[in-house]
C-alpha positions as CSV (number, residue, x, y, z in Angstrom):
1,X,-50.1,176.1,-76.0
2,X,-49.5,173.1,-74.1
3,X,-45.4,172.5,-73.5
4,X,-45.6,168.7,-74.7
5,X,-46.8,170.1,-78.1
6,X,-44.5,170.8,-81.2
7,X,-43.9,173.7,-83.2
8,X,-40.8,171.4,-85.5
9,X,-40.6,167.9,-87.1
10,X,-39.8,166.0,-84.4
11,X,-38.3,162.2,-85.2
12,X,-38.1,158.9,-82.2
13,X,-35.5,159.4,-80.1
14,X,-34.0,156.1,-81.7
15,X,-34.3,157.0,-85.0
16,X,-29.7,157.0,-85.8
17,X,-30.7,158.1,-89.5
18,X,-31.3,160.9,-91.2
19,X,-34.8,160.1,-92.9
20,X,-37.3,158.5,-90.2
21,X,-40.9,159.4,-89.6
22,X,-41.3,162.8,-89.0
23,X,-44.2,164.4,-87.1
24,X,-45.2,167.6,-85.9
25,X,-48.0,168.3,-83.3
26,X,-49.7,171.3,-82.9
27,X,-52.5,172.6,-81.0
28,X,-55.6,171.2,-83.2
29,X,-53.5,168.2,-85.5
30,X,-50.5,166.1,-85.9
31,X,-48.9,166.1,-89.2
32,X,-46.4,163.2,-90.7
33,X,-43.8,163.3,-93.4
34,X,-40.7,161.5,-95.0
35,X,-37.8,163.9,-95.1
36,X,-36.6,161.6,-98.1
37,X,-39.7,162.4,-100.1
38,X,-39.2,165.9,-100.5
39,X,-40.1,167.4,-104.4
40,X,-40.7,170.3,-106.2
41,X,-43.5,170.9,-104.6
42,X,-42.1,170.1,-101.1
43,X,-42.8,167.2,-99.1
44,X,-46.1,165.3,-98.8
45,X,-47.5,165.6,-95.9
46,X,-50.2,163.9,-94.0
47,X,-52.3,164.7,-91.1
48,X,-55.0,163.9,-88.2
49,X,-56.6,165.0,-85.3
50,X,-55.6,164.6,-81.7
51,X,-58.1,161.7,-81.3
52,X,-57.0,160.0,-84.5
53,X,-53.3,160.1,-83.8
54,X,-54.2,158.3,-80.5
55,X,-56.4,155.9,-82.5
56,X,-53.1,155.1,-85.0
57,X,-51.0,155.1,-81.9
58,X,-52.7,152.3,-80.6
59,X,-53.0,150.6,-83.7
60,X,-49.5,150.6,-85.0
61,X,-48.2,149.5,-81.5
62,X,-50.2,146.2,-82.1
63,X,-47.4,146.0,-84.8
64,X,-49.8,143.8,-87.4
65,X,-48.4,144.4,-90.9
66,X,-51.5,146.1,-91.8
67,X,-54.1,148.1,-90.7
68,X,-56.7,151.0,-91.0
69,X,-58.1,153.7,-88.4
70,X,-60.0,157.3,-89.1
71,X,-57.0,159.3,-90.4
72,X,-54.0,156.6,-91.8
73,X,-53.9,153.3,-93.6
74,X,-50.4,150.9,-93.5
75,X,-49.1,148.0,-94.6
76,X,-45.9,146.4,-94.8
77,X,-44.7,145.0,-98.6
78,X,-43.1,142.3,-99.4
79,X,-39.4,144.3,-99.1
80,X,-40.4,145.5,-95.7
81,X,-41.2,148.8,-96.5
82,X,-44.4,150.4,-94.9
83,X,-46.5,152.1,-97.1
84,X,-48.5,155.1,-94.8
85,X,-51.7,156.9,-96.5
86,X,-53.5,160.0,-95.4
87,X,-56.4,162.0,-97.2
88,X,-53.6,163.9,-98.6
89,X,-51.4,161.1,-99.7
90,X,-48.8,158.2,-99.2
91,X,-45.5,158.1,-97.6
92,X,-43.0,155.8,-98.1
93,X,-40.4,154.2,-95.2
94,X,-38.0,151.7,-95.2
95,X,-38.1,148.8,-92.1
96,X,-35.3,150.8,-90.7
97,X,-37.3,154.1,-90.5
98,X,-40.5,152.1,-89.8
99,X,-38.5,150.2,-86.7
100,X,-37.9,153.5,-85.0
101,X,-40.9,154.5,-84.9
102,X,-42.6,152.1,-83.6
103,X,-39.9,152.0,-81.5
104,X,-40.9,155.4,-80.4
105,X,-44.1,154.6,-80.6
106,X,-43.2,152.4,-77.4
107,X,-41.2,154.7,-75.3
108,X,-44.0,157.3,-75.6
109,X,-42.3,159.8,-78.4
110,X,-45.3,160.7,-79.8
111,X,-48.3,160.8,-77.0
112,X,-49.9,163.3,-76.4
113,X,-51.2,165.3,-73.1
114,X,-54.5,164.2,-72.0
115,X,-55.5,168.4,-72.0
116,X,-54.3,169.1,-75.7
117,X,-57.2,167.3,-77.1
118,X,-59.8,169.2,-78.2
């Protein structure tokens, strides 16, 4: 496995709260989730391949207030918080968690090696 990629829920290095986007890479996807939105059922989680987290990357670093790619939808409401779909569902952040990570989004937190995708 390639050293860049993640076996935990890694948040941006900015993120100074406890709930921010949370995403784990592994070999063949990446997944996202809210550590606030934990349930019964444990948290909603939503995922992509290596070529359609680079697609989002480059999408949310536009920073439009809305958009679509392959995997993920978003948009901003009218509060500021950023609404985030995946097949498997929708995850909720605040502007606060959404700042960070584009933030990380930025400083390269989330990229991924060139050789990890398949």
């Amino acid at each position: 496995m390639n050293s860049r990629l993640e076996r935990v829920w890694m948040k941006a290095r900015r993120c100074a709260i406890q709930t921010c986007v949370e995403v784990k890479r592994t070999s063949d996807a990446v997944y996202v989730r809210d550590s606030k939105q934990a349930n019964e059922d444990g948290y909603t989680i939503i995922s992509s391949t290596h070529p359609q987290w680079r697609e989002f990357l480059a999408a949310v670093a536009l920073e439009s207030s809305a958009g679509s790619t392959e995997a993920f939808s978003y948009r901003s409401e009218e509060n500021g918080d950023v609404l985030l779909s995946g097949a498997e569902g929708t995850l909720n952040y605040d502007a606060e968690e959404w700042s960070a990570f584009l933030d990380g989004v930025r400083e390269g937190d989330f990229d991924l090696d060139p050789a990890s995708v398949s």
